[in-house]
HTML snippet that shows the backbone in 3Dmol.js (N, CA, C, O; Angstrom):
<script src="https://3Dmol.org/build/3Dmol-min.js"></script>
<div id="view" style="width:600px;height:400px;position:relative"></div>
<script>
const pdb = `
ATOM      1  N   UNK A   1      25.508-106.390 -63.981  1.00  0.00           N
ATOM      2  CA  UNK A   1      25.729-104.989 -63.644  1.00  0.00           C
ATOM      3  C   UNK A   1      24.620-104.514 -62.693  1.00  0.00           C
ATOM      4  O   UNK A   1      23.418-104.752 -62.811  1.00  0.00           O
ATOM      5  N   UNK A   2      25.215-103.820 -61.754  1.00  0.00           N
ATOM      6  CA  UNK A   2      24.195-102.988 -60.439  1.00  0.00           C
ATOM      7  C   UNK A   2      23.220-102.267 -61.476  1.00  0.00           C
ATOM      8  O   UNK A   2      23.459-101.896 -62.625  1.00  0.00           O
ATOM      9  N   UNK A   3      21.872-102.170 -60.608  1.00  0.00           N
ATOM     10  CA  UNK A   3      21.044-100.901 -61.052  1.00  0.00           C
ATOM     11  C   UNK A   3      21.824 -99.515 -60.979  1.00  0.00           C
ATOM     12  O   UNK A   3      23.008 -99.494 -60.644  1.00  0.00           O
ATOM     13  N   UNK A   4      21.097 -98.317 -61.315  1.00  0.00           N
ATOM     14  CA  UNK A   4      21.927 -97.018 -60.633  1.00  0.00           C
ATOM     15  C   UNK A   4      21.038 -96.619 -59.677  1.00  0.00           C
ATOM     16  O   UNK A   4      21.304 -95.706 -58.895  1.00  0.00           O
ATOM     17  N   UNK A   5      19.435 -97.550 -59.664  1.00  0.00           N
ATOM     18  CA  UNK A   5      18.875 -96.502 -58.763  1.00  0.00           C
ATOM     19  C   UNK A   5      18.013 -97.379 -58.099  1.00  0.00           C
ATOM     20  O   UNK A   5      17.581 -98.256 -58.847  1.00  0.00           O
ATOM     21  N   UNK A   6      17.522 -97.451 -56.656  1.00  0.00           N
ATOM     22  CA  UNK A   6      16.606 -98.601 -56.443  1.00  0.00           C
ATOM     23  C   UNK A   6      15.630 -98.568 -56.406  1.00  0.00           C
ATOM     24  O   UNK A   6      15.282 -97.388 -56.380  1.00  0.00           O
ATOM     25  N   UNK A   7      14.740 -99.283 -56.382  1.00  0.00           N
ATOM     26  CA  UNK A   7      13.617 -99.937 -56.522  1.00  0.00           C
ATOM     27  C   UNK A   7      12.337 -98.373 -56.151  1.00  0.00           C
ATOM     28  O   UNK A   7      11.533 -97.729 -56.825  1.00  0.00           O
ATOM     29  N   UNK A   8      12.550 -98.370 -55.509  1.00  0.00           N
ATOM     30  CA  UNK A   8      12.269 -96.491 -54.815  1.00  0.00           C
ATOM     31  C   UNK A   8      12.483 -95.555 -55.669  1.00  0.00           C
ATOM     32  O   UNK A   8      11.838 -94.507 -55.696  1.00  0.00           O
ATOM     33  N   UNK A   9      13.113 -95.757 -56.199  1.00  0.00           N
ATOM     34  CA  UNK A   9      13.459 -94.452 -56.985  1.00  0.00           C
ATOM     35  C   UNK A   9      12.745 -94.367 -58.304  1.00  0.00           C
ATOM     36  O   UNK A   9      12.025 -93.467 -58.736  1.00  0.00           O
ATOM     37  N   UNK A  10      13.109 -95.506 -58.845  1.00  0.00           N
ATOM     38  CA  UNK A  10      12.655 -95.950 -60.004  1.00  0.00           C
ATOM     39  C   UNK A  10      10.889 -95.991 -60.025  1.00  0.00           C
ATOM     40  O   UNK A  10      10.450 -95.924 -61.173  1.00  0.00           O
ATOM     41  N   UNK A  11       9.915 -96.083 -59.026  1.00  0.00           N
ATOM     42  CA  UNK A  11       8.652 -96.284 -58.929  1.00  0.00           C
ATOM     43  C   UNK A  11       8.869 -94.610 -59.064  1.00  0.00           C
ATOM     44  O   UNK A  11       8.229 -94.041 -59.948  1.00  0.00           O
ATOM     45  N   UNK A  12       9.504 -94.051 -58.451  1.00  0.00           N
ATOM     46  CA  UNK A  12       9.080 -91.884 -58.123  1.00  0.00           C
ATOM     47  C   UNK A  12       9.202 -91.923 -59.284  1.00  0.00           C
ATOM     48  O   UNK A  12       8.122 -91.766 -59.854  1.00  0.00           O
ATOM     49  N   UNK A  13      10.329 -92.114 -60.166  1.00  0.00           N
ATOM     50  CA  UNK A  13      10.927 -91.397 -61.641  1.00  0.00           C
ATOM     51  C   UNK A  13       9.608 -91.960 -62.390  1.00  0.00           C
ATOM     52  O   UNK A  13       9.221 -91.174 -63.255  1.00  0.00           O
ATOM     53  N   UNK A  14       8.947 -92.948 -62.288  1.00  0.00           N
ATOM     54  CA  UNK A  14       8.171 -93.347 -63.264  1.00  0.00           C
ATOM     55  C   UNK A  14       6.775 -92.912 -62.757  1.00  0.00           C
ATOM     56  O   UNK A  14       5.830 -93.028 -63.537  1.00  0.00           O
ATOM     57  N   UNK A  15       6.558 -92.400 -61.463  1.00  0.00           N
ATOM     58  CA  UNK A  15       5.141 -91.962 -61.000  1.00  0.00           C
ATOM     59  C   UNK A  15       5.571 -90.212 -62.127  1.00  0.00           C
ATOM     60  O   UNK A  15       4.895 -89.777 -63.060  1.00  0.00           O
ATOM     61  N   UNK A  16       6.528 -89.773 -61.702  1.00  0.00           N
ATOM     62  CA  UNK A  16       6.251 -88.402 -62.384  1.00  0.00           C
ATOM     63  C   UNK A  16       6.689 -88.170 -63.877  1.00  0.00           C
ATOM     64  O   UNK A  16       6.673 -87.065 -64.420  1.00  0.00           O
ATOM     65  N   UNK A  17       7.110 -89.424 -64.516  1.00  0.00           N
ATOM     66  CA  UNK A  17       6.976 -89.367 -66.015  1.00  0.00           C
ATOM     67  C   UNK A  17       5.398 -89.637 -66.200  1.00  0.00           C
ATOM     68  O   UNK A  17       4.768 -88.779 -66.818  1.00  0.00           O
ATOM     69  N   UNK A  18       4.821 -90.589 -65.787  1.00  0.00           N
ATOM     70  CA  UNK A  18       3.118 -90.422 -65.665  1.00  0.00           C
ATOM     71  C   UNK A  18       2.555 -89.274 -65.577  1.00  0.00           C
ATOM     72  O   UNK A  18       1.795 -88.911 -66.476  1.00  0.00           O
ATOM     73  N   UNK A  19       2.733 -88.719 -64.818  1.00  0.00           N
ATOM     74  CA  UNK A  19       2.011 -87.445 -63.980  1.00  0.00           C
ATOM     75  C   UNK A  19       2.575 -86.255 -65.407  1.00  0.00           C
ATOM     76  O   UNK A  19       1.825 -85.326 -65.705  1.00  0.00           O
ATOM     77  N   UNK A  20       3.803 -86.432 -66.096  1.00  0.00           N
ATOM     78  CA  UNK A  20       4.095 -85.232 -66.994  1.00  0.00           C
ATOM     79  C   UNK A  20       3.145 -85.503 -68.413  1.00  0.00           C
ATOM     80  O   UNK A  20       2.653 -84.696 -69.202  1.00  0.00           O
ATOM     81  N   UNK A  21       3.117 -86.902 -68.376  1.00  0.00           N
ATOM     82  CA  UNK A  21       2.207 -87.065 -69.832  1.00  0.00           C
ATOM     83  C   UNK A  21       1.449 -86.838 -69.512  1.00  0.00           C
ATOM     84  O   UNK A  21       1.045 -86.080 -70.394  1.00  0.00           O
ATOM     85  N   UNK A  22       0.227 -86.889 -68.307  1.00  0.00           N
ATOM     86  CA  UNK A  22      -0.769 -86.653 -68.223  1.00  0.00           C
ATOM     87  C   UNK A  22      -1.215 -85.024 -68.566  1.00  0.00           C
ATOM     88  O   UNK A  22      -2.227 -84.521 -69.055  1.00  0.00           O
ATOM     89  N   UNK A  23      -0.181 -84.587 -68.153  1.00  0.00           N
ATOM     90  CA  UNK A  23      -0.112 -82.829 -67.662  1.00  0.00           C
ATOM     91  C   UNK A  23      -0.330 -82.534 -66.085  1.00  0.00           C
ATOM     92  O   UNK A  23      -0.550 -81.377 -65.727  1.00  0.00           O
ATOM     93  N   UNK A  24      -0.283 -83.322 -65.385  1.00  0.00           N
ATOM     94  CA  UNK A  24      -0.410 -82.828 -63.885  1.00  0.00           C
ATOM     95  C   UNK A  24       0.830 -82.599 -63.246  1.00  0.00           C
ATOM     96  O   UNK A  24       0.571 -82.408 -62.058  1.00  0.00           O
ATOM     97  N   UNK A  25       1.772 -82.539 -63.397  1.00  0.00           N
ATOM     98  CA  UNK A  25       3.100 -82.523 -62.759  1.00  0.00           C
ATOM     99  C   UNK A  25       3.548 -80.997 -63.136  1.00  0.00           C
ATOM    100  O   UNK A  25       3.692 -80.311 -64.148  1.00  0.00           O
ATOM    101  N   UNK A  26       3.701 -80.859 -61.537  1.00  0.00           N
ATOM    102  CA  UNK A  26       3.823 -79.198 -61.395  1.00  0.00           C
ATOM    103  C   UNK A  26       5.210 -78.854 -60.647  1.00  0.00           C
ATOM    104  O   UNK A  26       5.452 -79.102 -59.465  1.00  0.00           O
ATOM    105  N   UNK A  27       6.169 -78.163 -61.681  1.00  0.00           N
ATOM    106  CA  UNK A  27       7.263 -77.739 -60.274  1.00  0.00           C
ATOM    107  C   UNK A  27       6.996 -77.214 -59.278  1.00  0.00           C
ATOM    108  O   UNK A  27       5.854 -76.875 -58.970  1.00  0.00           O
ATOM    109  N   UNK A  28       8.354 -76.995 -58.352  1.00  0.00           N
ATOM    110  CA  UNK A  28       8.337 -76.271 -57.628  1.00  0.00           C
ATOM    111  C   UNK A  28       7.703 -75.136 -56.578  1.00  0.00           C
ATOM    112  O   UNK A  28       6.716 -75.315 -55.864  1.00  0.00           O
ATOM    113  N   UNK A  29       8.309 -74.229 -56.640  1.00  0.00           N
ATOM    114  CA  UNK A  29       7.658 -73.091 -56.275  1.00  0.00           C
ATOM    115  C   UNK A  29       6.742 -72.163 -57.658  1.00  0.00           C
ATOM    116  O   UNK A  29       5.558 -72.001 -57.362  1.00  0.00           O
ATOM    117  N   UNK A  30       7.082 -71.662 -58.841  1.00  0.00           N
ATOM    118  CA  UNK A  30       6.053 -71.513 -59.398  1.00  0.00           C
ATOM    119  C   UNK A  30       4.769 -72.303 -59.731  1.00  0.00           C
ATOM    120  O   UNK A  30       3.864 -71.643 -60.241  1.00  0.00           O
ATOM    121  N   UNK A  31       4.513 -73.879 -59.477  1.00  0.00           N
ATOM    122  CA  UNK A  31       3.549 -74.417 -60.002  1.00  0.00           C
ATOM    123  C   UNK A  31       3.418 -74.318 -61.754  1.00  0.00           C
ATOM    124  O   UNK A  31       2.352 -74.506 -62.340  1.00  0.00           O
ATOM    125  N   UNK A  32       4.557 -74.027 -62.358  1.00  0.00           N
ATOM    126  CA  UNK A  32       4.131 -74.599 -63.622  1.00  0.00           C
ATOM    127  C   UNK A  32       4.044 -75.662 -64.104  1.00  0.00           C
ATOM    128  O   UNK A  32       4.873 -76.403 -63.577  1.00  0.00           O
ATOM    129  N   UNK A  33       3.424 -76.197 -64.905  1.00  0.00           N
ATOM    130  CA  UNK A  33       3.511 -77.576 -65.601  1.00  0.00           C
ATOM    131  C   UNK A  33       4.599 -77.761 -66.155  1.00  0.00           C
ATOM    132  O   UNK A  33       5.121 -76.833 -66.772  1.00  0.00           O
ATOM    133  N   UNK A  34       5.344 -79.297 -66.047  1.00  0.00           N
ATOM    134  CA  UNK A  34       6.240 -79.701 -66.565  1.00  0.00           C
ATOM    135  C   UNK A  34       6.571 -80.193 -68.047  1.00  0.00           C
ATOM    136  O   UNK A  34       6.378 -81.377 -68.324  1.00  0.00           O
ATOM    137  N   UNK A  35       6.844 -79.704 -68.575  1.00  0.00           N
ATOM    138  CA  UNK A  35       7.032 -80.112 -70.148  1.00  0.00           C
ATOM    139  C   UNK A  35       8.079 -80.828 -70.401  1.00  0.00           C
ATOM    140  O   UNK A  35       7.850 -81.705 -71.234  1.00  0.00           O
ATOM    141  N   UNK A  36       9.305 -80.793 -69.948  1.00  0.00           N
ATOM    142  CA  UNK A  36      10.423 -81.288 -70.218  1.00  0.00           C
ATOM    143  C   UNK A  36      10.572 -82.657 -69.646  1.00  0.00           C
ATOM    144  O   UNK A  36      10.453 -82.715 -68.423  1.00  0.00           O
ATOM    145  N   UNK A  37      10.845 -83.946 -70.382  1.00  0.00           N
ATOM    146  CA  UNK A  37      11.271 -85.359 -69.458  1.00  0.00           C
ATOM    147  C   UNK A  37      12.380 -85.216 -69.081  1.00  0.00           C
ATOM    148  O   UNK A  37      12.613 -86.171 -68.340  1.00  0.00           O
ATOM    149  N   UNK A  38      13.408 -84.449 -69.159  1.00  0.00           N
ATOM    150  CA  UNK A  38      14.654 -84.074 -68.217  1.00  0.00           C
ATOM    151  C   UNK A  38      14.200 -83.610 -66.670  1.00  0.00           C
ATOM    152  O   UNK A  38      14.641 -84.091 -65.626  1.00  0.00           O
ATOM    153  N   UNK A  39      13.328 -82.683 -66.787  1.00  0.00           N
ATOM    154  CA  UNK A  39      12.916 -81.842 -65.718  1.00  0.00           C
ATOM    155  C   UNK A  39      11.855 -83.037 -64.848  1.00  0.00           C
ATOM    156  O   UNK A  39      11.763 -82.986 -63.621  1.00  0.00           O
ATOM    157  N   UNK A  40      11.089 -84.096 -65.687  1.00  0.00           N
ATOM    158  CA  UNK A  40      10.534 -85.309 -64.646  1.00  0.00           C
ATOM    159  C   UNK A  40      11.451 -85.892 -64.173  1.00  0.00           C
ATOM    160  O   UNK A  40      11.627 -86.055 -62.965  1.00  0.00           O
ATOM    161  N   UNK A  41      12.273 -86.349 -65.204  1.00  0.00           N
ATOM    162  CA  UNK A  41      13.229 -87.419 -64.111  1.00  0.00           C
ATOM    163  C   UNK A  41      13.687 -86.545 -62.694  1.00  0.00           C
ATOM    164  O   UNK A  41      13.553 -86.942 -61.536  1.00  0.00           O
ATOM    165  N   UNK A  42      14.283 -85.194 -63.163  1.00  0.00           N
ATOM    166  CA  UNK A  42      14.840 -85.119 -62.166  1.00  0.00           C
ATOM    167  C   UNK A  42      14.158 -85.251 -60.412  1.00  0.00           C
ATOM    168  O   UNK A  42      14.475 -85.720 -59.319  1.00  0.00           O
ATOM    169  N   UNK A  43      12.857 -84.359 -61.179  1.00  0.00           N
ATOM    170  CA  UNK A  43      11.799 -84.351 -59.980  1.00  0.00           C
ATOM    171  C   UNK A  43      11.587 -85.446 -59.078  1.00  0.00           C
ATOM    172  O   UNK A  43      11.306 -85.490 -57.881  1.00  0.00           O
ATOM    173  N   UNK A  44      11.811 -86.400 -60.038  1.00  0.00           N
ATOM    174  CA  UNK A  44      11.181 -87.849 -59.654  1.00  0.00           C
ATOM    175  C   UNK A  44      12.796 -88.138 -58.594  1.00  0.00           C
ATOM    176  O   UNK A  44      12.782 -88.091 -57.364  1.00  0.00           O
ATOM    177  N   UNK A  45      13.494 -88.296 -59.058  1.00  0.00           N
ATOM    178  CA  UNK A  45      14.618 -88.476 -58.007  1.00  0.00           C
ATOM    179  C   UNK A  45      15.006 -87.619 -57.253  1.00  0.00           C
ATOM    180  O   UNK A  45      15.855 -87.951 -56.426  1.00  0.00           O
ATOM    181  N   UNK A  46      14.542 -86.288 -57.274  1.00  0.00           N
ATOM    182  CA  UNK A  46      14.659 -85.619 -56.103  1.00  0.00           C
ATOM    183  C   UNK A  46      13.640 -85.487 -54.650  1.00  0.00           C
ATOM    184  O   UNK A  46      13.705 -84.981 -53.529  1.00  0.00           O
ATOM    185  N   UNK A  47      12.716 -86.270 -55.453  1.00  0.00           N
ATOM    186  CA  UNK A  47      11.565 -87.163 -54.393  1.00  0.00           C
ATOM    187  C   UNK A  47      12.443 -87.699 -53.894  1.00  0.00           C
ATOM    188  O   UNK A  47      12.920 -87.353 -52.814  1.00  0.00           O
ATOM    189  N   UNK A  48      12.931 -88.886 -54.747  1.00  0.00           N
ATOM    190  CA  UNK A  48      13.057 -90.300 -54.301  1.00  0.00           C
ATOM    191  C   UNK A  48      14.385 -90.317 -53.187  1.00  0.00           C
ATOM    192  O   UNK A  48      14.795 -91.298 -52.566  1.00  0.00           O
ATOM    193  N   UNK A  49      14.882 -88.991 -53.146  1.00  0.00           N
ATOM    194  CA  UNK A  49      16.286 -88.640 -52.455  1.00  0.00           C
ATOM    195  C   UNK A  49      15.336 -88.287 -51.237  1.00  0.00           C
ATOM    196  O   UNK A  49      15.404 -89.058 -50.279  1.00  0.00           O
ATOM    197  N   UNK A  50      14.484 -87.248 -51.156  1.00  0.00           N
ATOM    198  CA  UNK A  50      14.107 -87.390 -49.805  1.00  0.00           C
ATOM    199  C   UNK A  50      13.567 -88.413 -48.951  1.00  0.00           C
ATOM    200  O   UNK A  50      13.667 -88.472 -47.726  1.00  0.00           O
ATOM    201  N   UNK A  51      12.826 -89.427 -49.934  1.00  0.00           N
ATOM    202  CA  UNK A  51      12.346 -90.490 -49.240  1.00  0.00           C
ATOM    203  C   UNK A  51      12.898 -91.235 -48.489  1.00  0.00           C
ATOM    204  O   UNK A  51      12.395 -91.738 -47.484  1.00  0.00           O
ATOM    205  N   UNK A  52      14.551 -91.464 -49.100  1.00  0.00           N
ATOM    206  CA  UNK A  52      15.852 -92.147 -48.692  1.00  0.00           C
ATOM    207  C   UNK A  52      15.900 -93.238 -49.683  1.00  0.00           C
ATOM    208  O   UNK A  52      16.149 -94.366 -49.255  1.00  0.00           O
ATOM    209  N   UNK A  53      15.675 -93.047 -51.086  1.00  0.00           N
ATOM    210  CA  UNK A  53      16.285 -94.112 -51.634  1.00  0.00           C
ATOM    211  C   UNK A  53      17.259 -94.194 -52.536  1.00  0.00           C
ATOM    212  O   UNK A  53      17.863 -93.163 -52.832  1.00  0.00           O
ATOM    213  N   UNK A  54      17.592 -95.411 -53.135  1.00  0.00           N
ATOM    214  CA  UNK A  54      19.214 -95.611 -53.561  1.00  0.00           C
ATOM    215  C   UNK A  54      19.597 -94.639 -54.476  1.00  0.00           C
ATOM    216  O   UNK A  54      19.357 -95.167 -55.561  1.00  0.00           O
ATOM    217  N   UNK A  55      20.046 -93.543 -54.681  1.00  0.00           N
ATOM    218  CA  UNK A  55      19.822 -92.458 -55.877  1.00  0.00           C
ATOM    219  C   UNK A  55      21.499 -92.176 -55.335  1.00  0.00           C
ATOM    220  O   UNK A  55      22.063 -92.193 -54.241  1.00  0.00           O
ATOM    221  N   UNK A  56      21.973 -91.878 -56.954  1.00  0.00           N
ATOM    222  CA  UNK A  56      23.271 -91.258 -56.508  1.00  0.00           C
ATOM    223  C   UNK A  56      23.640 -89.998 -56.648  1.00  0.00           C
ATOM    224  O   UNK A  56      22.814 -89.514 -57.422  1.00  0.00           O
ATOM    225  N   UNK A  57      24.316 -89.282 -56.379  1.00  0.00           N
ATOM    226  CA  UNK A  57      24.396 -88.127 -55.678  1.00  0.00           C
ATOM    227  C   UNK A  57      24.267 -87.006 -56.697  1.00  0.00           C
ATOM    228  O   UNK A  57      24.659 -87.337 -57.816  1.00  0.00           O
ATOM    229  N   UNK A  58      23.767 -85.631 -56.576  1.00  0.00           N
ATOM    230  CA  UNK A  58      23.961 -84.592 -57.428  1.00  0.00           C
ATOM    231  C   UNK A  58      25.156 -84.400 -58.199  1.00  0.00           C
ATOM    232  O   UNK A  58      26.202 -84.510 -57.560  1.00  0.00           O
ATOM    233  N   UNK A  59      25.243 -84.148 -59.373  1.00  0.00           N
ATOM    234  CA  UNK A  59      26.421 -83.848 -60.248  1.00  0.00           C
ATOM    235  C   UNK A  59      26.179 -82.332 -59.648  1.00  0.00           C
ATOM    236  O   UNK A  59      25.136 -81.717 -59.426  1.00  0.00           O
ATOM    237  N   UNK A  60      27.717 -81.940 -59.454  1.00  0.00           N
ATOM    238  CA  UNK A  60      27.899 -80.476 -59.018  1.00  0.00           C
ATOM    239  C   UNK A  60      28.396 -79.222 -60.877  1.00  0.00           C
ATOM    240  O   UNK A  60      29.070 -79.487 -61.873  1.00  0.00           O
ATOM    241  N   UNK A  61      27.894 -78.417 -60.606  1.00  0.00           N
ATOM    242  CA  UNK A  61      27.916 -77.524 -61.680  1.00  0.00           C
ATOM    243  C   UNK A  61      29.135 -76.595 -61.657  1.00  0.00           C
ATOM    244  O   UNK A  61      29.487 -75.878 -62.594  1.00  0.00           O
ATOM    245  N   UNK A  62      29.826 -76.721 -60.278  1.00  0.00           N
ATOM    246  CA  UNK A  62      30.653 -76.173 -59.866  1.00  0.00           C
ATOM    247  C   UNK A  62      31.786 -76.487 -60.462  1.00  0.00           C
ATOM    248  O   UNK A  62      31.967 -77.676 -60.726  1.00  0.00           O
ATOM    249  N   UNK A  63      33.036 -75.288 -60.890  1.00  0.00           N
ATOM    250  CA  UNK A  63      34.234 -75.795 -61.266  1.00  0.00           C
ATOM    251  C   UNK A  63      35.345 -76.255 -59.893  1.00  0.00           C
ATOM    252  O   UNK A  63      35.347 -76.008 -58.687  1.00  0.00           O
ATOM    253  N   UNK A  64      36.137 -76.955 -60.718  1.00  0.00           N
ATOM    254  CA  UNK A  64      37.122 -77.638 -59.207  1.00  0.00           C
ATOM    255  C   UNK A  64      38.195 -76.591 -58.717  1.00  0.00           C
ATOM    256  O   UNK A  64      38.445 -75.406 -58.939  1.00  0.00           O
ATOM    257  N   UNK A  65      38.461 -77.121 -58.315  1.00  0.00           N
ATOM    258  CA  UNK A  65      39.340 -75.325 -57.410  1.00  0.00           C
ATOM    259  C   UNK A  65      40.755 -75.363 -58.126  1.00  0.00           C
ATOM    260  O   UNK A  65      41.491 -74.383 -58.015  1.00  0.00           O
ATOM    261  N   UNK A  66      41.239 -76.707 -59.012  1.00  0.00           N
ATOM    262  CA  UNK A  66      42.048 -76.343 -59.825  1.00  0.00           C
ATOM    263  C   UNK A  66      42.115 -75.534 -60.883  1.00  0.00           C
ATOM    264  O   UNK A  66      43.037 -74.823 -61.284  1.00  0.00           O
ATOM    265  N   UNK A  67      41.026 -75.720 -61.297  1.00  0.00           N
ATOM    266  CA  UNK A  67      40.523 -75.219 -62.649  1.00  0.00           C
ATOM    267  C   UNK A  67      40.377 -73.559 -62.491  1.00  0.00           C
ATOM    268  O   UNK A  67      40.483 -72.711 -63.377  1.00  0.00           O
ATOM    269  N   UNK A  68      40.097 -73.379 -61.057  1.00  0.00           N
ATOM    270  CA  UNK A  68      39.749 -71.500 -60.879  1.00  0.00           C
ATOM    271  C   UNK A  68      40.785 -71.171 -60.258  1.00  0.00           C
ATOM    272  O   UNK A  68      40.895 -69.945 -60.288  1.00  0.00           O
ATOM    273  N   UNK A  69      41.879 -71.822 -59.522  1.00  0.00           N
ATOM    274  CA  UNK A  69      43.109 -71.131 -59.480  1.00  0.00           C
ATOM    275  C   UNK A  69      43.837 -71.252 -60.357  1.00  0.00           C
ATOM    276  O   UNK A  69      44.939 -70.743 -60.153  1.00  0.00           O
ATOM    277  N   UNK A  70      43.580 -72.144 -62.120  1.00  0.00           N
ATOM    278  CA  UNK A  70      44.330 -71.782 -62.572  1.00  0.00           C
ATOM    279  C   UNK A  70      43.954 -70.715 -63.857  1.00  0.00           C
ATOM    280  O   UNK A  70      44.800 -70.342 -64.670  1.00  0.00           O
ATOM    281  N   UNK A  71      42.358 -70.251 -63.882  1.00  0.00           N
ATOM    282  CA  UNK A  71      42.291 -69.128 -64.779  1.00  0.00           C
ATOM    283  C   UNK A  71      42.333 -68.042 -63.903  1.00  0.00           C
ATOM    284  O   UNK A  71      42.055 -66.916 -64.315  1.00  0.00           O
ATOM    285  N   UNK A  72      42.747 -68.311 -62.382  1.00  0.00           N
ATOM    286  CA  UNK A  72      42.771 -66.514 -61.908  1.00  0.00           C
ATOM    287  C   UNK A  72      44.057 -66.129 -62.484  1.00  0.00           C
ATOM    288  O   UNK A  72      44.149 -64.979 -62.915  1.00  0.00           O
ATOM    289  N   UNK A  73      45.474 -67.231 -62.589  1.00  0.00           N
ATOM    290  CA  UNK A  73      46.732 -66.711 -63.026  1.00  0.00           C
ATOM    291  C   UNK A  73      46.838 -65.920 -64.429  1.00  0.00           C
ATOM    292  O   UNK A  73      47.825 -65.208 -64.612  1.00  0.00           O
ATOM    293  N   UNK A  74      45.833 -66.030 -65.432  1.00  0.00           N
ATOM    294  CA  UNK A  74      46.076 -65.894 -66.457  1.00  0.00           C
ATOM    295  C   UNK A  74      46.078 -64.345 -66.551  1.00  0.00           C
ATOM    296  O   UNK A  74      46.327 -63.791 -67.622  1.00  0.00           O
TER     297      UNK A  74
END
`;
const viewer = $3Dmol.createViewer("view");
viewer.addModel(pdb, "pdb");
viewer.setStyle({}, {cartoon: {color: "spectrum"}});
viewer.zoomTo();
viewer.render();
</script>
């Protein structure tokens, strides 16, 4: 079975699970510290997406356009 993520990615995701145990890993624009290992991984592959490596694509939060034309009928 394929990896899901390459070699790149996997070094970011694991530099900023480091960086969260330590306590140095800071989001965003507020600069808070990261507490959550949901919130490292993601960080870490949203590095690893700019860098250009093998990472697969954002899950969208968005509903599908079936789904909202069919609760506008209701």
């Amino acid at each position: 079975m394929a990896s899901k993520y390459g070699e790149k990615s996997q070094e970011k995701v694991e530099k900023a699970m480091h960086e969260r145990k330590h306590g140095t890993l800071k989001s965003g624009k507020s600069g808070k510290k990261v507490k959550s290992r949901k919130q490292a991984i993601a960080i870490g592959l949203s590095e690893a997406r700019r860098a250009g490596g093998k990472v697969p694509a954002k899950k969208s939060s968005k509903k599908s356009s079936k789904s909202r034309k069919s609760s506008k009928k209701k």
